[in-house]
C-alpha positions in Angstrom: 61.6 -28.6 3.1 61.8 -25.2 2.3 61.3 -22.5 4.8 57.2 -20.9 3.6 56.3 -25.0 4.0 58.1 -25.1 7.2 56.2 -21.8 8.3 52.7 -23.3 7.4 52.9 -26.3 9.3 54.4 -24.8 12.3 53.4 -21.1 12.7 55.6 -19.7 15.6 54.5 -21.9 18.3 56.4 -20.0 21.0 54.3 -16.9 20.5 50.1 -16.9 20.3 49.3 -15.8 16.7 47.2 -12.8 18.3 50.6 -11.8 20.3 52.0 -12.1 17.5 49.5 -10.0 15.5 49.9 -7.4 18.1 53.3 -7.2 18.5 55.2 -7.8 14.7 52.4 -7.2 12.6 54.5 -7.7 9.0 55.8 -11.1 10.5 52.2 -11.9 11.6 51.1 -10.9 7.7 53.9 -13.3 6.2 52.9 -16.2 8.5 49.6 -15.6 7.5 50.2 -15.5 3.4 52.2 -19.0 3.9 49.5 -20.3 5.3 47.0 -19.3 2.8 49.4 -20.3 0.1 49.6 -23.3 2.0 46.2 -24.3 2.3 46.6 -24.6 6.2 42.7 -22.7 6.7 42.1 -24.2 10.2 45.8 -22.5 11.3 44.7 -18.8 10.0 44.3 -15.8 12.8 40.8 -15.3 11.0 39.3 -12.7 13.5 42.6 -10.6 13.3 42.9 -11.3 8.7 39.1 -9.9 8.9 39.8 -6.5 11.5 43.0 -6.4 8.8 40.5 -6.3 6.1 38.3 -4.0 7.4 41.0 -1.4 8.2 42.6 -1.9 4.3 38.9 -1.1 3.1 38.6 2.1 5.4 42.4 2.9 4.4 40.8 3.4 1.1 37.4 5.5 2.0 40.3 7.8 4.2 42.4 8.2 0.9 38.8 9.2 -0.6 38.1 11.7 2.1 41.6 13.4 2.1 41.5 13.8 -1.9 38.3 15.7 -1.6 39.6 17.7 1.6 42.4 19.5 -0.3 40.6 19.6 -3.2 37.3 21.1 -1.5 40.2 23.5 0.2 41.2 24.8 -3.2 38.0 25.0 -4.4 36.9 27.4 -1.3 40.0 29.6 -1.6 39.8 30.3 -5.0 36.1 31.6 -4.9 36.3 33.6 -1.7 40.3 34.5 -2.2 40.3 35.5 -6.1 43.3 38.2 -5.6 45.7 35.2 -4.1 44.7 32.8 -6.9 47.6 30.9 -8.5 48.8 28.3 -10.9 49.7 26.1 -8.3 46.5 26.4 -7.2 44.8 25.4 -10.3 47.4 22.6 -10.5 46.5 21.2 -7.0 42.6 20.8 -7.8 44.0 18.9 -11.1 46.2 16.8 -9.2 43.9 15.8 -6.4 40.9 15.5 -9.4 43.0 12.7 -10.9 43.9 11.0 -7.2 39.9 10.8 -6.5 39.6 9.3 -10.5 42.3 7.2 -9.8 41.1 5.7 -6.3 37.5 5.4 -7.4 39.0 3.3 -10.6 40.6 1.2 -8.7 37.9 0.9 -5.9 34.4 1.3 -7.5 33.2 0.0 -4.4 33.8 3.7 -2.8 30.8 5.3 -5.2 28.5 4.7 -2.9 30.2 6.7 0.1 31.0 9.5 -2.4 28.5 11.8 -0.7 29.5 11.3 2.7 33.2 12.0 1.6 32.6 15.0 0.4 30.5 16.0 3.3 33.4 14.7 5.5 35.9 16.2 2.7 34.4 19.3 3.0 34.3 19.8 6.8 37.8 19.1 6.9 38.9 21.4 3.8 36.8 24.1 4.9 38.4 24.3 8.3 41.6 24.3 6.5 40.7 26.9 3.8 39.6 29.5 6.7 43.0 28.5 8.8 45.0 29.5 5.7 43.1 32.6 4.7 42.8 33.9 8.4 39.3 33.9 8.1 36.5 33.0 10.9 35.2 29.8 10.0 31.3 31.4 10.1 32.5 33.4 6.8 32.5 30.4 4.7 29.6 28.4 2.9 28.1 25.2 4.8 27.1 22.9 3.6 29.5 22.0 0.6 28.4 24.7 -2.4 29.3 22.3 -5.3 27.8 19.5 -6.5 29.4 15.6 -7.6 30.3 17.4 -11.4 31.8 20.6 -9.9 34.2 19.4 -8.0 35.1 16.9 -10.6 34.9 19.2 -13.6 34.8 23.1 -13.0 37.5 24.8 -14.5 39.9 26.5 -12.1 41.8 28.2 -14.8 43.7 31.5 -14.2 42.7 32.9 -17.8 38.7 31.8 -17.2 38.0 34.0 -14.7 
């Protein structure tokens, strides 16, 4: 009997799987793949796999969020800090552009929440862009100035401007 079948039949007995779950949550995760694998359904922790679930999925809008933060930073530093632009700049909003293409690609569920992460994005990166310019907050634009294609597509280019 090898040691997953072993697992499946009998999952830690001395510990209650929601103990368990709370306390060793990777062995609580491979106890719970074996018994998946196994077919064991009536042995799963389901309410714990679905809160699991649920914090994977908002994992993923928080990836979303921060993406557009630093890039919304970027965006607001460049148009209201033209002498400090930079390359690196520039390379940042290409970077996190290609993160939030990436994400999305991978999670086309997300499109839907697009406009609330930018709003919540752009809270976030404007609160930063004024903390790193040592600027009052009131002397930047709200609500976010640039639409969906903007911040997806304007060139931040050192030789455009």
């Amino acid at each position: 009997m090898s040691i997953l079948s072993h697992k499946a039949e009998s999952p830690s007995p001395a510990v209650p799987r929601s103990s368990r779950h709370q306390d060793d949550l990777y062995g609580w995760v491979q106890e719970q793949v074996a018994l998946l694998r196994a077919g064991a359904v009536a042995s799963l922790d389901l309410d714990n796999i679905a809160e699991e679930l649920s914090d994977v999925g908002a994992e993923q809008y928080d990836k979303l969020e921060s993406a557009l933060e630093v890039l919304l930073m970027h965006l607001l530093k460049w148009d209201h800090q033209p002498e400090r632009r930079s390359p690196i700049w520039a390379l940042t909003v290409i970077e996190q552009r290609k993160r939030i293409e990436k994400l999305l690609r991978k999670n086309p569920g997300l499109t839907p929440r697009i406009s609330e992460a930018v709003e919540d994005g752009f809270d976030l990166g404007r609160v930063r862009a004024a903390r790193e310019m040592k600027r009052d907050l009131d002397t930047l634009p709200t609500p976010c100035p640039y639409d969906w294609t903007a911040i997806m597509t304007r060139v931040v280019s050192l030789d455009s401007d």
